[in-house]
Structures are given as structure tokens and as C-alpha cells.
N, C-alpha and C positions, 0 to 999 in steps of 0.2 A: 710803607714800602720806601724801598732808597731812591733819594731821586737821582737823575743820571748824571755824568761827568758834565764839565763844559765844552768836549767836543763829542764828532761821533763815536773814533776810535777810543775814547776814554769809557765811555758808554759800558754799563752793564748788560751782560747775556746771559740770558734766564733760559732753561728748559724745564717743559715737564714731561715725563714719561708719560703717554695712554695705555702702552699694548702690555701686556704679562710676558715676562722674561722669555718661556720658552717661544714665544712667535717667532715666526721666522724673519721678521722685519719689527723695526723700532717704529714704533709712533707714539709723536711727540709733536709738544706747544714750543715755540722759538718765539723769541721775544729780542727786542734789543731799546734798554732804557726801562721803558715802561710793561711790566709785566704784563698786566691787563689788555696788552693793543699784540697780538701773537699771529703766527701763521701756525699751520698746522703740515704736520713736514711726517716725509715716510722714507727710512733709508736702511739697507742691511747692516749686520750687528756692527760690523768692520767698518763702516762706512761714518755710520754715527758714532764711536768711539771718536773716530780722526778727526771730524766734523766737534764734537766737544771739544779735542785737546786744542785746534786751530781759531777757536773761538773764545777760550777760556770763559766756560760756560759755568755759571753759579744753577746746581738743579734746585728746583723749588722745594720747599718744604712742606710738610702738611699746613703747618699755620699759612704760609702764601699760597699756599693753594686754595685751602679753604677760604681763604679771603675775597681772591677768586672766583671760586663759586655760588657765593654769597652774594657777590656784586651783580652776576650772571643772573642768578635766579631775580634776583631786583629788577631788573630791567626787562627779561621774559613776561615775568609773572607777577610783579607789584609786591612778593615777597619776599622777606630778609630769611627766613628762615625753609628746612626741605619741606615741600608740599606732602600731604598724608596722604 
């Protein structure tokens, strides 16, 4: 993962999408610097469009994401890999 600028507003901002397009409301990971350290944030379509472009927000990919989850399950569960 990148690491982040030398100040805050240099800083990378990371989102990830939770919810399925047609919801009626976005939810999503917000992150600033460090992907892994996120809030979890809920706002209408319109809302988080403007909320990305005034942020200029990098969206996560599958590979950071899955990275991600990977770390997540680690620390839950003592596992690197999905539970069966």
C-alpha cells in the first residue's frame, strides 16, 4: 500500500463501496493515508458523488481490498485465508 504524503492535506483518500448500486443510500469505507485505519460513512447518491470529488478520493480496488480483508480476517480469526 502507498504510504502517505508528508503532510495531511497531501494525504491519500481511499474509499470503498459496501452497499449495491441500486440502494438508496451509499455505504462506504473512508480512509485518509492509511487504508486499513477507515470510518465507515452512509450518505445519498448525490451527497457522496460531491463528498468524492471534494476529497479526491482514490476507490479501492479489488487487490486493496482484498488485502484488506485478509488483514481483517488475521486479526478476528488467527486466519490469512476465508474460513470454510
Amino acid at each position: 500500500m502507498k504510504q502517505p504524503g508528508s503532510t495531511f492535506d497531501q494525504m491519500p483518500r481511499y474509499v470503498r463501496v459496501r452497499s449495491q448500486p441500486e440502494d438508496p443510500f451509499v455505504e462506504f469505507d473512508f480512509a485518509i493515508g492509511y487504508p486499513e485505519l477507515f470510518v465507515e460513512l452512509v450518505l445519498p447518491h448525490q451527497a457522496f458523488k460531491q463528498f468524492c470529488a471534494s476529497n479526491h478520493v482514490q476507490h479501492m480496488d479489488a487487490q486493496m481490498s482484498e488485502a484488506l480483508d485478509a488483514d481483517a480476517r488475521k486479526w478476528r480469526y488467527g486466519e490469512t485465508r476465508d474460513p470454510d
